[in-house]
C-alpha positions in Angstrom: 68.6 106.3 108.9 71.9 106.0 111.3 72.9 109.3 110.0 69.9 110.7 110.9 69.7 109.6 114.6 73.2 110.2 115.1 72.2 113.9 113.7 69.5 114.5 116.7 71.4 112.6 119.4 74.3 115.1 118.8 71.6 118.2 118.8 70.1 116.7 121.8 72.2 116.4 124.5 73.9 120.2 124.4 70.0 121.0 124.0 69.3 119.5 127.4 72.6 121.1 129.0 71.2 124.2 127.9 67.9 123.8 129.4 69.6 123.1 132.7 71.5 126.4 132.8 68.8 127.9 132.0 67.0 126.7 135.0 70.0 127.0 137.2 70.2 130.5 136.0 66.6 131.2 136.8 67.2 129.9 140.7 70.4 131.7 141.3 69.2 135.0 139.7 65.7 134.1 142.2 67.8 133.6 145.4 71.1 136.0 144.4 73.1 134.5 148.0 73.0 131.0 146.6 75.7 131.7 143.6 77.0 128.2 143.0 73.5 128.5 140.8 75.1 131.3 138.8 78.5 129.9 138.8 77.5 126.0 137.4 74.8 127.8 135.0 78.0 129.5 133.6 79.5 126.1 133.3 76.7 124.2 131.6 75.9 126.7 129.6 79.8 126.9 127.9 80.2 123.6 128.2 76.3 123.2 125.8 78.1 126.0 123.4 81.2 123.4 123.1 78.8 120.7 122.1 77.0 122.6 119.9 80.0 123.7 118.5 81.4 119.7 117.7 78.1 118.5 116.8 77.8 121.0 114.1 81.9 120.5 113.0 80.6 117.0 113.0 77.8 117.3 110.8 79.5 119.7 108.5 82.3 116.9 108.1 79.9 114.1 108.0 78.4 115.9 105.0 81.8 116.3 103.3 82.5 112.5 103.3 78.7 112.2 101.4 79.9 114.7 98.9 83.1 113.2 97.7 
């Protein structure tokens, strides 16, 4: 069970992140003159990749651990 919610809080959060620069993406491609949009899109949306990224290295070694 702690496995489990551990599992979908690490999925969640990068989830949200992406969601955001998704949305800043949608404004600053709406209203090309304001480009911080752009520019902190870019950032959230690396920075969701990077927690995707350790959530599933975490997962993958959280599953190792089981095995053995």
């Amino acid at each position: 069970m702690k496995n489990k919610l551990k599992t979908y809080l690490l999925w969640l959060m990068p989830a949200f992140y992406l969601l955001a620069s998704a949305f800043l993406f949608s404004q600053g491609l709406s209203n090309l003159s304001k480009s911080q949009n752009l520019i902190l899109g870019t950032i959230l949306l690396l920075y969701s990749l990077f927690r995707f990224y350790r959530a599933f290295k975490s997962i993958r070694t959280d599953e190792k651990e089981v095995d053995d």
